[in-house]
KEZA-959012 format. One record per residue: residue number from 1; residue in three letters; x, y, z of N, C-alpha, C, O in turn. Coordinates in steps of 0.001 Angstrom, whole numbers, plus 500000, padded with zeros to 6 digits. Example, Ala and Ser with C-alpha at 12.3 -4.5 7.8 and 13.67 -1.06 7.14 Angstrom:
<sites>
> 1, ala, 513190, 494310, 507800, 512300, 495500, 507800, 513200, 496700, 507800, 514236, 496681, 508465
> 2, ser, 512850, 497750, 507080, 513670, 498940, 507140, 512900, 500030, 507870, 513409, 501138, 508039
</sites>
This chain:
<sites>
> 1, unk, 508942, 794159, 159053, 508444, 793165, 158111, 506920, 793106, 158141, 506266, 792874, 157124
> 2, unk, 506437, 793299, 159200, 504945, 793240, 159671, 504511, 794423, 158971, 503648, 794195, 158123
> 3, unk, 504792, 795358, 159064, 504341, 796730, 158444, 504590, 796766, 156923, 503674, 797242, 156252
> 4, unk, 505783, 796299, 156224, 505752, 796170, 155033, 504728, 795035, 154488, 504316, 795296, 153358
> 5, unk, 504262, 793910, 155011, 503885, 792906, 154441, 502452, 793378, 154366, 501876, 793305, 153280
> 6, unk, 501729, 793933, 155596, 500162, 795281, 155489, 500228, 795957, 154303, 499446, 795664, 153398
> 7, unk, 501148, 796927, 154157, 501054, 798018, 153148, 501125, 796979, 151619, 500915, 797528, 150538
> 8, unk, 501375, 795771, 151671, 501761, 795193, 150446, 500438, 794756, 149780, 499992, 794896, 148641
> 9, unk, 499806, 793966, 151316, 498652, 793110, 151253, 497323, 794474, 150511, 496558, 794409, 149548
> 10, unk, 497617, 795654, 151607, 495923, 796693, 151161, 496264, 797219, 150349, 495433, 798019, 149919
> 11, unk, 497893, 797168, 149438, 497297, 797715, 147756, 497281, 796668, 147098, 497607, 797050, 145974
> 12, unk, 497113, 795568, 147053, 496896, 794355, 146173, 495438, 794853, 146174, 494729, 795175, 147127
> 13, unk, 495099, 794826, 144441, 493553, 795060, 144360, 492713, 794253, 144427, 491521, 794539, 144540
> 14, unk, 493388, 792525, 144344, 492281, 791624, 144710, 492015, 791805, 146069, 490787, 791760, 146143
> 15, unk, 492511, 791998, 147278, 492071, 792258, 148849, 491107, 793265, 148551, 489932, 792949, 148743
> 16, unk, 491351, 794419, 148120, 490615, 795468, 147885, 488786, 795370, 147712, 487828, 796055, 148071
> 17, unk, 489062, 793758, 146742, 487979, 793287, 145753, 487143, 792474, 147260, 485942, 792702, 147407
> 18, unk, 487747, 791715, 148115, 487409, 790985, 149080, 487216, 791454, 149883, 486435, 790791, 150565
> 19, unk, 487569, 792656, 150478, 487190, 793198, 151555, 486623, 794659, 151772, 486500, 795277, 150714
> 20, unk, 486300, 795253, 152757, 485164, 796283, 152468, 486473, 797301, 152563, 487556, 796852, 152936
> 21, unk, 486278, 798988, 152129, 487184, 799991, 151972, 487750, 800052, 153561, 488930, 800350, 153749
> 22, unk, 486948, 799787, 154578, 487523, 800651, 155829, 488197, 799436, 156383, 488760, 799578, 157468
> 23, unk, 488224, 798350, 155848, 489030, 796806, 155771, 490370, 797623, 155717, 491184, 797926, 156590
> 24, unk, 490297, 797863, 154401, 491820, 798102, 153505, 492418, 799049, 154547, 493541, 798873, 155019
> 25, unk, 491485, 800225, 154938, 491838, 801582, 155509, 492885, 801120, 156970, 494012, 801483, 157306
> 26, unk, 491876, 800151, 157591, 492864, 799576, 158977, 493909, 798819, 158260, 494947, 798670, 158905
> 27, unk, 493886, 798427, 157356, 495053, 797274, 156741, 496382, 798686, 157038, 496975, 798971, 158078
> 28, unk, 496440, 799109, 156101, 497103, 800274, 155827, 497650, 801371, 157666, 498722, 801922, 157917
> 29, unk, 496695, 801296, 158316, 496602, 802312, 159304, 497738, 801205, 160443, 498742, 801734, 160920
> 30, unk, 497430, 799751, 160753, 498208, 798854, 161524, 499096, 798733, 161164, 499997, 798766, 162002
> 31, unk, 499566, 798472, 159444, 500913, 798944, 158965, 501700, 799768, 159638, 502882, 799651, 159961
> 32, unk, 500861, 800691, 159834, 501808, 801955, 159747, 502107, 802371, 161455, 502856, 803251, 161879
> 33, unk, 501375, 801555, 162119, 501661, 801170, 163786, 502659, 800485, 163792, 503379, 800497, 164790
> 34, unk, 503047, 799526, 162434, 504082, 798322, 162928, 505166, 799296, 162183, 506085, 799216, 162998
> 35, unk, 505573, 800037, 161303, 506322, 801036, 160955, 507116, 801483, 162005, 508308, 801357, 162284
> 36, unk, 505877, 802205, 162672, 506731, 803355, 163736, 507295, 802586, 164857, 508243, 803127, 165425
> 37, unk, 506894, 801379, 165320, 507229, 800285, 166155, 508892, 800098, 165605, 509944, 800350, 166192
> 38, unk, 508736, 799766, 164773, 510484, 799000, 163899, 511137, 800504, 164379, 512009, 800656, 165236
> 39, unk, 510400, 801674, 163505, 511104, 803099, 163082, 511782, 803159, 164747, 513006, 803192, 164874
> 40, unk, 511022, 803167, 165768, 511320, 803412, 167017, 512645, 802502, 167514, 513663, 802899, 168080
> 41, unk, 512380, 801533, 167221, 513863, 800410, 167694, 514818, 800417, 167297, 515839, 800028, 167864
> 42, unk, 514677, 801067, 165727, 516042, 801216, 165263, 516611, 802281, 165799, 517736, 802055, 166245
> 43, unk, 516190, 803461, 165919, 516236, 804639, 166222, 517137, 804328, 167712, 518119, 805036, 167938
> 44, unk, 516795, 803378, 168571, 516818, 803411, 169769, 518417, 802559, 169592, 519445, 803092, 170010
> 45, unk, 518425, 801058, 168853, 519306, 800828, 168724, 520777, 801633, 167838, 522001, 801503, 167835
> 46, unk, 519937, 802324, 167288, 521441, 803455, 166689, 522216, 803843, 167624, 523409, 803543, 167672
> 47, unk, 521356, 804860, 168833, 521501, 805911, 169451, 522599, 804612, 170510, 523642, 804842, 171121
> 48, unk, 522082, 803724, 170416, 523119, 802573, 171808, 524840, 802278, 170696, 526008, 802314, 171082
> 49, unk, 524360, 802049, 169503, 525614, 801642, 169206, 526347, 803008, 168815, 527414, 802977, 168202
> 50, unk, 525901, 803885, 169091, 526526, 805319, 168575, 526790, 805690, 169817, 527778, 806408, 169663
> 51, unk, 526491, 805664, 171232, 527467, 805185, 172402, 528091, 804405, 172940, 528621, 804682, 174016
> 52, unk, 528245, 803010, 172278, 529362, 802614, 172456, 530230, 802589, 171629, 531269, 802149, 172123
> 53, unk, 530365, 802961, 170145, 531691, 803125, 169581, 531947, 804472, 169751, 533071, 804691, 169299
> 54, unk, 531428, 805509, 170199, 531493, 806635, 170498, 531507, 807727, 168942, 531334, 807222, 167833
> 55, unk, 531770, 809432, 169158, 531656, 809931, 168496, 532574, 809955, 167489, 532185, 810535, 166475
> 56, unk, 533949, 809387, 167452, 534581, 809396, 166340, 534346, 808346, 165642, 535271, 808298, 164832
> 57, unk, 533834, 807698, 165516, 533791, 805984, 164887, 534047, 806338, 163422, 534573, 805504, 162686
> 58, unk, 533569, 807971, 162817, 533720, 807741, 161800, 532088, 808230, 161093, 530998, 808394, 161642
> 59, unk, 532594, 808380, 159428, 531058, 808351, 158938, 530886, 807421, 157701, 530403, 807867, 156660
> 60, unk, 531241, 806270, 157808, 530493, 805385, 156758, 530846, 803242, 157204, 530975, 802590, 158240
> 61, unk, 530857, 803015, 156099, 531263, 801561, 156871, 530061, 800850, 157685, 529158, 801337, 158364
> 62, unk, 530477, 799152, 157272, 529246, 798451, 157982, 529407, 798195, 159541, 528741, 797361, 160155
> 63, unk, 530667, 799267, 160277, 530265, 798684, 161457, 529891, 799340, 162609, 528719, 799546, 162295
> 64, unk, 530012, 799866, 163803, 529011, 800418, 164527, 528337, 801700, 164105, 528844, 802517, 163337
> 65, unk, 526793, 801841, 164842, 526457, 802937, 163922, 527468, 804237, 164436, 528250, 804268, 165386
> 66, unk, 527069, 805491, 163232, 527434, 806534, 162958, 526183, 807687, 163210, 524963, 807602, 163351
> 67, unk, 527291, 808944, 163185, 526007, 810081, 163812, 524771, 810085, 162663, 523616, 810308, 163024
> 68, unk, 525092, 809831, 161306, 524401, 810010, 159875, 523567, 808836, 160451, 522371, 808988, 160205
> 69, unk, 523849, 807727, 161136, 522551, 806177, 161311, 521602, 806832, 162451, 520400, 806569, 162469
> 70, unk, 522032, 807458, 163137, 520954, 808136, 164449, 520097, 809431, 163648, 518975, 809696, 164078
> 71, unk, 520509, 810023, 162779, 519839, 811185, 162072, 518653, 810488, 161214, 517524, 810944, 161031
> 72, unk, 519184, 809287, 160743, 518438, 808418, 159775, 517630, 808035, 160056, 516735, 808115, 159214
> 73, unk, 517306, 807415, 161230, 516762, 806955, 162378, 515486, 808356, 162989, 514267, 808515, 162929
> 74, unk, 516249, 808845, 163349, 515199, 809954, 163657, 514213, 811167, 162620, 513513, 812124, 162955
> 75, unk, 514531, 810635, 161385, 513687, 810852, 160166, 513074, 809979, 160043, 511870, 809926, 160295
> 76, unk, 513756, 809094, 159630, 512333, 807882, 159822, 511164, 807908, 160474, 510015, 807732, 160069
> 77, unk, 511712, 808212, 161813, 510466, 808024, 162818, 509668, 808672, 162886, 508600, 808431, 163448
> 78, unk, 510121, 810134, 162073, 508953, 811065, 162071, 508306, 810607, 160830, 507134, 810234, 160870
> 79, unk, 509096, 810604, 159532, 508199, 809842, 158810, 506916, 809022, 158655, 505816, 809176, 158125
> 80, unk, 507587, 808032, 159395, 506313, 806995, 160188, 505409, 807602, 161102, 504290, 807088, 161116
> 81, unk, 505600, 808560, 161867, 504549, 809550, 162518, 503463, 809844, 161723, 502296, 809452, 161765
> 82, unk, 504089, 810656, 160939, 502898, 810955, 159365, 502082, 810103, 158750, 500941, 810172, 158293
> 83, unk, 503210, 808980, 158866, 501910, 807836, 157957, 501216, 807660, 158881, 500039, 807730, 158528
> 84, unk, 501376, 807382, 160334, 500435, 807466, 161301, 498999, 808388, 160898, 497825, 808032, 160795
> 85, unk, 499619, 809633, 160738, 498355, 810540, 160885, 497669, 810485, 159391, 496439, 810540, 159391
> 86, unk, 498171, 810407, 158421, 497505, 809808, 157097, 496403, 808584, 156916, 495374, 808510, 156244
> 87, unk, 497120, 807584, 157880, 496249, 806422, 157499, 495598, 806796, 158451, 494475, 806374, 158176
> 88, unk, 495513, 807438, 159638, 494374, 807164, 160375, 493318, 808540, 159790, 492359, 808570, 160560
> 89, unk, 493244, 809120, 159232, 492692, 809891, 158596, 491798, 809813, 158059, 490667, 810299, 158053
> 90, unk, 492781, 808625, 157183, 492315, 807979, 155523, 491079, 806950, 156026, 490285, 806528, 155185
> 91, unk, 490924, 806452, 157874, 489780, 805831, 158162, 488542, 806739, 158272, 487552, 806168, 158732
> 92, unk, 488393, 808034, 157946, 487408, 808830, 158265, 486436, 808502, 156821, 486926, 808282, 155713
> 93, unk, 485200, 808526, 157080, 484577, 808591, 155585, 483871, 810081, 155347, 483159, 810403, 154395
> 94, unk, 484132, 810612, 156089, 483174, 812408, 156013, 483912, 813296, 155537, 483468, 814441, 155453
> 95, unk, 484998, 813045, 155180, 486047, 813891, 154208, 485834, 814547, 152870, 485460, 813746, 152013
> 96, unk, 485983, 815886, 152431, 485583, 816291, 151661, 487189, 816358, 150538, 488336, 816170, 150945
> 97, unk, 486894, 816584, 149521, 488070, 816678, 148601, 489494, 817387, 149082, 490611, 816879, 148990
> 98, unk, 489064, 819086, 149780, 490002, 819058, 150405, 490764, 819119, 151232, 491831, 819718, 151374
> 99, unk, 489976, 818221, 152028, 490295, 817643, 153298, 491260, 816551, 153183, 492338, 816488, 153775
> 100, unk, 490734, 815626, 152297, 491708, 814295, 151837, 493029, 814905, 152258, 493810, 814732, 153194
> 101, unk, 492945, 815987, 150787, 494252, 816207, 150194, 494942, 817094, 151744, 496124, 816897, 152027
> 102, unk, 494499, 817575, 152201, 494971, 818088, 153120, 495680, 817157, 154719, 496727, 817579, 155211
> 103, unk, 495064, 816119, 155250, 494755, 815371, 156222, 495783, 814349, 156077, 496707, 814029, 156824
> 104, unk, 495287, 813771, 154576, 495555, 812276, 154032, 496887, 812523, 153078, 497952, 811985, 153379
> 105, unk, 496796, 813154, 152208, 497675, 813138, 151130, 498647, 814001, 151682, 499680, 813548, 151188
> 106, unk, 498959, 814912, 152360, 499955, 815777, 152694, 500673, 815081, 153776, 501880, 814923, 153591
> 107, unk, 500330, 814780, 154512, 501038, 813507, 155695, 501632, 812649, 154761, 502860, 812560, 154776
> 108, unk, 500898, 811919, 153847, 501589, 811132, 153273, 502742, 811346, 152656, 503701, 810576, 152686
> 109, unk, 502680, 812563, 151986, 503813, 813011, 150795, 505294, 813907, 151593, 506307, 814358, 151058
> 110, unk, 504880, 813899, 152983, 505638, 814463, 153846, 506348, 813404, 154479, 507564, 813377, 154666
> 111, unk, 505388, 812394, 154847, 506556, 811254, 155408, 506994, 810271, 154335, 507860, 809432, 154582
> 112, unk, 506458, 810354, 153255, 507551, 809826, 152204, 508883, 811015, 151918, 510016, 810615, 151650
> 113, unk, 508608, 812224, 152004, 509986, 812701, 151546, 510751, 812181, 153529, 511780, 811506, 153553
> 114, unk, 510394, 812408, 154259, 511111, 811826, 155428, 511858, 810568, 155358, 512953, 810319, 155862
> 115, unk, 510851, 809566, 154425, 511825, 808544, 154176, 512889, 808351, 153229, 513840, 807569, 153202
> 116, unk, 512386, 809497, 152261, 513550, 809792, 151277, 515234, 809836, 152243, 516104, 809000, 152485
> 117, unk, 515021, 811331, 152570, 515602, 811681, 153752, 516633, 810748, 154044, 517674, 810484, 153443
> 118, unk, 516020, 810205, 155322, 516294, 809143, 155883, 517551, 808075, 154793, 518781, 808034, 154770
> 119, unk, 516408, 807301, 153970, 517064, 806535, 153018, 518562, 807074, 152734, 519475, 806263, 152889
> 120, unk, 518864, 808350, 152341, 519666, 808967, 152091, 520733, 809051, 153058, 521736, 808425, 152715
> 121, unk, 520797, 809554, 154000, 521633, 809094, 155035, 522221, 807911, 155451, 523424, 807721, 155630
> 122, unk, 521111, 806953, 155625, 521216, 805388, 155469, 522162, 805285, 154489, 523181, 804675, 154813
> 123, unk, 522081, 805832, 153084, 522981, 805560, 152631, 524503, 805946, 152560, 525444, 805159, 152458
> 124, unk, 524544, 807059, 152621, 526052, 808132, 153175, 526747, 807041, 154268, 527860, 806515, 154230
> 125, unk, 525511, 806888, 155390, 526917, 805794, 156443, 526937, 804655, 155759, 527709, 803999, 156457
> 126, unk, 526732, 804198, 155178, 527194, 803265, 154552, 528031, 803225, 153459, 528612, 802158, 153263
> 127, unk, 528279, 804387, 152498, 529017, 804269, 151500, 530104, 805769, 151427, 531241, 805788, 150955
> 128, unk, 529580, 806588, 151854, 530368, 807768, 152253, 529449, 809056, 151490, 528247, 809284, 151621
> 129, unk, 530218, 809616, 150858, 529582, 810486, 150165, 529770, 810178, 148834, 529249, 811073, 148169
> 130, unk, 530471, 808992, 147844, 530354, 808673, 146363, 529445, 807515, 146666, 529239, 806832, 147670
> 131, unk, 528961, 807539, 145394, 528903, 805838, 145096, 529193, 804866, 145007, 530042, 804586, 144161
> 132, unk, 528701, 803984, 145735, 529242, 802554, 145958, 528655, 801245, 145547, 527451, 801315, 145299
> 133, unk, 529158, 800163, 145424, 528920, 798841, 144816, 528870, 797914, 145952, 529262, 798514, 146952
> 134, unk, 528625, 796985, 146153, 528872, 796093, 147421, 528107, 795169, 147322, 527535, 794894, 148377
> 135, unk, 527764, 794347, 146162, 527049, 793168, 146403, 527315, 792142, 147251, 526713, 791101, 146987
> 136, unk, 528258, 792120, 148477, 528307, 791086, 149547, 528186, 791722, 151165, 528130, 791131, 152244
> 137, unk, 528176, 792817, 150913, 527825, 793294, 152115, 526298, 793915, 152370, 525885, 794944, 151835
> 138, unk, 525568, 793106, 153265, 524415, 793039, 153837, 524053, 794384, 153877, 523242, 794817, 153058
> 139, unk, 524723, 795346, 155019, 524661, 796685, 154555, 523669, 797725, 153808, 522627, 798358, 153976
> 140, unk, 525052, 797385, 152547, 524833, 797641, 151400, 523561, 797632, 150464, 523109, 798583, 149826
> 141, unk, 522985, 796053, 150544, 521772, 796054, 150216, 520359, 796733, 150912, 519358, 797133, 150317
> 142, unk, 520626, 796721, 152337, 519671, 796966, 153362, 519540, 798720, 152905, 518477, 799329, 152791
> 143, unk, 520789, 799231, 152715, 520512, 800628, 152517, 519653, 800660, 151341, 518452, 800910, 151237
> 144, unk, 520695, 800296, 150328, 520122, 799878, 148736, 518465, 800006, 148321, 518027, 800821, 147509
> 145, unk, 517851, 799249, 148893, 516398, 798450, 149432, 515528, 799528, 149957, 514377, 799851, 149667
> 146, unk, 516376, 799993, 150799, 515371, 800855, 151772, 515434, 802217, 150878, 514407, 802888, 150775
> 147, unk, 516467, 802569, 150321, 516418, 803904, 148906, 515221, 803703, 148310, 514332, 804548, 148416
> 148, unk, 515017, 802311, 147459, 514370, 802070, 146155, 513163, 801880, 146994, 512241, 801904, 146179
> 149, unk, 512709, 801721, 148068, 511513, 801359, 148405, 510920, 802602, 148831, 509730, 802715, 148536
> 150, unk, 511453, 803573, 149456, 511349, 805148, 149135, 511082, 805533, 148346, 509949, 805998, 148225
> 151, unk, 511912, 805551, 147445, 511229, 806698, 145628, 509965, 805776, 145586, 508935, 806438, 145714
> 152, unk, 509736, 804285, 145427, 508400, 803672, 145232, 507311, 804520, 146042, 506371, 805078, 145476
> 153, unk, 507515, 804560, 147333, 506464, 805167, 147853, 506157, 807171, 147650, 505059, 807727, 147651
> 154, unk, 507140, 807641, 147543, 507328, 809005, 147146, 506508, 808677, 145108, 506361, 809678, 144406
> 155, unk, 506296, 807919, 144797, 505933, 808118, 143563, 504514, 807690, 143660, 503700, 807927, 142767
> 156, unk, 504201, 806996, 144861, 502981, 806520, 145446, 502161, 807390, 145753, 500969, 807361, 145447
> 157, unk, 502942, 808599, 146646, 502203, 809362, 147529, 502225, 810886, 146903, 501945, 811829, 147643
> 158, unk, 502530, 811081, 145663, 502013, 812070, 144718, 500975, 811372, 143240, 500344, 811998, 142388
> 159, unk, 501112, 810216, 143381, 500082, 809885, 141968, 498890, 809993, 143235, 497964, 810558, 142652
> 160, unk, 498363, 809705, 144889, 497534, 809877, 145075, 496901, 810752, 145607, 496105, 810597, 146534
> 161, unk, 497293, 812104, 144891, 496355, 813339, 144873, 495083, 813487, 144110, 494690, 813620, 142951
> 162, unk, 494536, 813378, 145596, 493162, 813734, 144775, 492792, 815053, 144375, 492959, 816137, 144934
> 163, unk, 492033, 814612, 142841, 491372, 815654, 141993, 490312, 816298, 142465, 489394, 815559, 142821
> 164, unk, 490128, 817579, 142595, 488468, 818367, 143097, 487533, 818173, 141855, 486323, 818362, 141974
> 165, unk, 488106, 817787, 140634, 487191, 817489, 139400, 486400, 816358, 139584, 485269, 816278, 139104
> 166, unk, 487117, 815136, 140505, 486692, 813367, 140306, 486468, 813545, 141315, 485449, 814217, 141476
> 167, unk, 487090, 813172, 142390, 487120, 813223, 143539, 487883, 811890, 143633, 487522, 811276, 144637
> 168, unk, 488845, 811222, 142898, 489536, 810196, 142912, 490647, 810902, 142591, 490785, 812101, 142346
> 169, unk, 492037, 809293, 142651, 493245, 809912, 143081, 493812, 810072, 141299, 493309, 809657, 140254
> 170, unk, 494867, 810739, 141536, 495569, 810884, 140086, 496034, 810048, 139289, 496284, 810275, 138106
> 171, unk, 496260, 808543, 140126, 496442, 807509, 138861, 496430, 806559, 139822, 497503, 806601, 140424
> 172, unk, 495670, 805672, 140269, 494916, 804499, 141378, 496001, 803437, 140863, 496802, 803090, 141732
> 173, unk, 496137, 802949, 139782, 497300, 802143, 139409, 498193, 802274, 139767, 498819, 801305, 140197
> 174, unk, 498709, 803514, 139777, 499981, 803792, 139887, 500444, 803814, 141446, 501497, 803353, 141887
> 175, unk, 499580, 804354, 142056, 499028, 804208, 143898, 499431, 802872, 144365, 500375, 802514, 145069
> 176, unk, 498587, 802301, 143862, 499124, 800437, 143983, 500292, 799677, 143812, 500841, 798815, 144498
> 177, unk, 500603, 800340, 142452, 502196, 798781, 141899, 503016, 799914, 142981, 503539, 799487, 144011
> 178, unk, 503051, 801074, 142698, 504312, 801937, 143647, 504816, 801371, 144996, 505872, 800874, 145387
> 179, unk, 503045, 801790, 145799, 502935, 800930, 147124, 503528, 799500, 147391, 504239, 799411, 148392
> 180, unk, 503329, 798318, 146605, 503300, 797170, 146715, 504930, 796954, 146438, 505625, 796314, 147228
> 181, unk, 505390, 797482, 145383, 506873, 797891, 145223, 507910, 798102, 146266, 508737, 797265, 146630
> 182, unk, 507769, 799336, 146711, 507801, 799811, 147619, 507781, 798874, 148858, 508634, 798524, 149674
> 183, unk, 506408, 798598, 148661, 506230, 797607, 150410, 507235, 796380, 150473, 507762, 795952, 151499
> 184, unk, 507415, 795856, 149082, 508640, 794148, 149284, 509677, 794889, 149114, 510628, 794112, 149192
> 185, unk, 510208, 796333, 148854, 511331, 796635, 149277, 511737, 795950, 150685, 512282, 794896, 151012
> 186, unk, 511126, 797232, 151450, 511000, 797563, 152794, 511033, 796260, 153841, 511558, 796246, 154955
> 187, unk, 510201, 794979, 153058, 510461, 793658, 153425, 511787, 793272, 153592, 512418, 792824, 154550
> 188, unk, 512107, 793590, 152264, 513310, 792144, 152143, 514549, 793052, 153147, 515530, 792625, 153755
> 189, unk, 514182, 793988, 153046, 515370, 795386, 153649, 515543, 795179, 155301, 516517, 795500, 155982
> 190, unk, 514194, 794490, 155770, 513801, 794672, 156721, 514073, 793070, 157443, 514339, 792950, 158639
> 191, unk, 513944, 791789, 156412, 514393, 790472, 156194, 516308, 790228, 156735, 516905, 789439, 157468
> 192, unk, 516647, 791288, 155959, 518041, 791119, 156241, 518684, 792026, 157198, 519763, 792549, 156920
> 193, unk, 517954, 792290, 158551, 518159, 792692, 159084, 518269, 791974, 160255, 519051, 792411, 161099
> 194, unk, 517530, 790764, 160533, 517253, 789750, 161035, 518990, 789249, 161102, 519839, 789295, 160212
> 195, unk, 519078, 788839, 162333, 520281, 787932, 162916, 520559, 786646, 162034, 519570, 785915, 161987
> 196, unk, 521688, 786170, 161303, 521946, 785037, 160736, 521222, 784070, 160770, 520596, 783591, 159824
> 197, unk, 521260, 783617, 162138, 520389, 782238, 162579, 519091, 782390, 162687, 518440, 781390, 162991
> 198, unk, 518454, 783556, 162484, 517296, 784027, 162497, 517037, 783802, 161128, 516483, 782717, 160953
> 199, unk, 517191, 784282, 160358, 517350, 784286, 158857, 517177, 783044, 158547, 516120, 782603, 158098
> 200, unk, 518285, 782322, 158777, 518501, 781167, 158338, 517178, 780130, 158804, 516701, 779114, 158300
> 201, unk, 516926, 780766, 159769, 515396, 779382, 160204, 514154, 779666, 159563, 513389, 778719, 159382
> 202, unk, 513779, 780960, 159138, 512897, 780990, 158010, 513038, 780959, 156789, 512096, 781355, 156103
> 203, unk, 514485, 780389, 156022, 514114, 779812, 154581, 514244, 778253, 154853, 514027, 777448, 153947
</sites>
């Protein structure tokens, strides 16, 4: 939630407007510390509930994880690795055009397809291999959420290729609503993940 609510805050362009670029740059870069933080726990908690229901449990369904939730898990995390090395990159100011694109933008567009990935699996244990409906199972949405907040950022992290003509990204707008999209996915995905009574004490 911490990491989505960063990535939400440094593409809002009024922050942008308020604070200096290498502001935004750590905004974005601590995000992506609190990312790999979550990415890591889940990862960790898969791998526990995927030894205790053991290896047949099965591959879909909301209840203990499955080998597809530990695979998911361990895409992610590399994912989030990348954004690691992107945003901290993206704090350098001596970067030449294609360096960006090299450093900054390729990490990026690599751990968004990781989260694609990921997302994808996330979704398989949860629904199997068709498509599924499930508006009451928590699940369901959490996978749901975490899909759509993926393509947001995968549509994020190719509009911001930078041009050797400008030296700006391919559509700065589009960089932003994607991101910010994207980022209250990853929130609310990340919201209902939270224990009942947990939940329940912050509305």
């Amino acid at each position: 939630m911490v990491g989505s609510l960063l990535f939400a805050i440094g593409s809002f362009p009024v922050y942008g407007m308020l604070v200096s670029a290498s502001t935004v740059g750590l905004t974005f870069f601590v995000g992506s510390i609190a990312f790999t933080m979550a990415a890591a726990g889940q990862f960790a908690e898969a791998v526990a509930d995927r030894r205790r229901v053991g290896p047949e449990s099965g591959g879909g369904g909301s209840g203990g994880a499955t080998g597809l939730a530990v695979w998911a898990g361990v895409v992610q995390l590399l994912g989030t690795l990348l954004f690691n090395l992107s945003t901290g990159d993206a704090l350098r100011d001596n970067l030449d055009v294609a360096e960006v694109n090299r450093l900054v933008w390729a990490p990026d567009v690599y751990g968004s397809v990781a989260f694609l990935v990921a997302s994808a699996l996330a979704w398989t244990a949860v629904c199997g291999p068709r498509w599924c409906r499930r508006p009451d199972d928590p699940d369901w949405w959490m996978a749901a959420l975490n899909a759509l907040g993926s393509v947001f950022f995968m549509v994020s992290a190719v509009a911001a290729l930078t041009l050797p003509t400008t030296g700006q990204a391919l559509n700065l707008a589009l960089v932003n609503s994607a991101t910010v999209a994207g980022a209250l996915c990853f929130l609310v995905g990340a919201w209902l993940l939270l224990p009942d009574d947990d939940r329940a004490a912050r509305t």
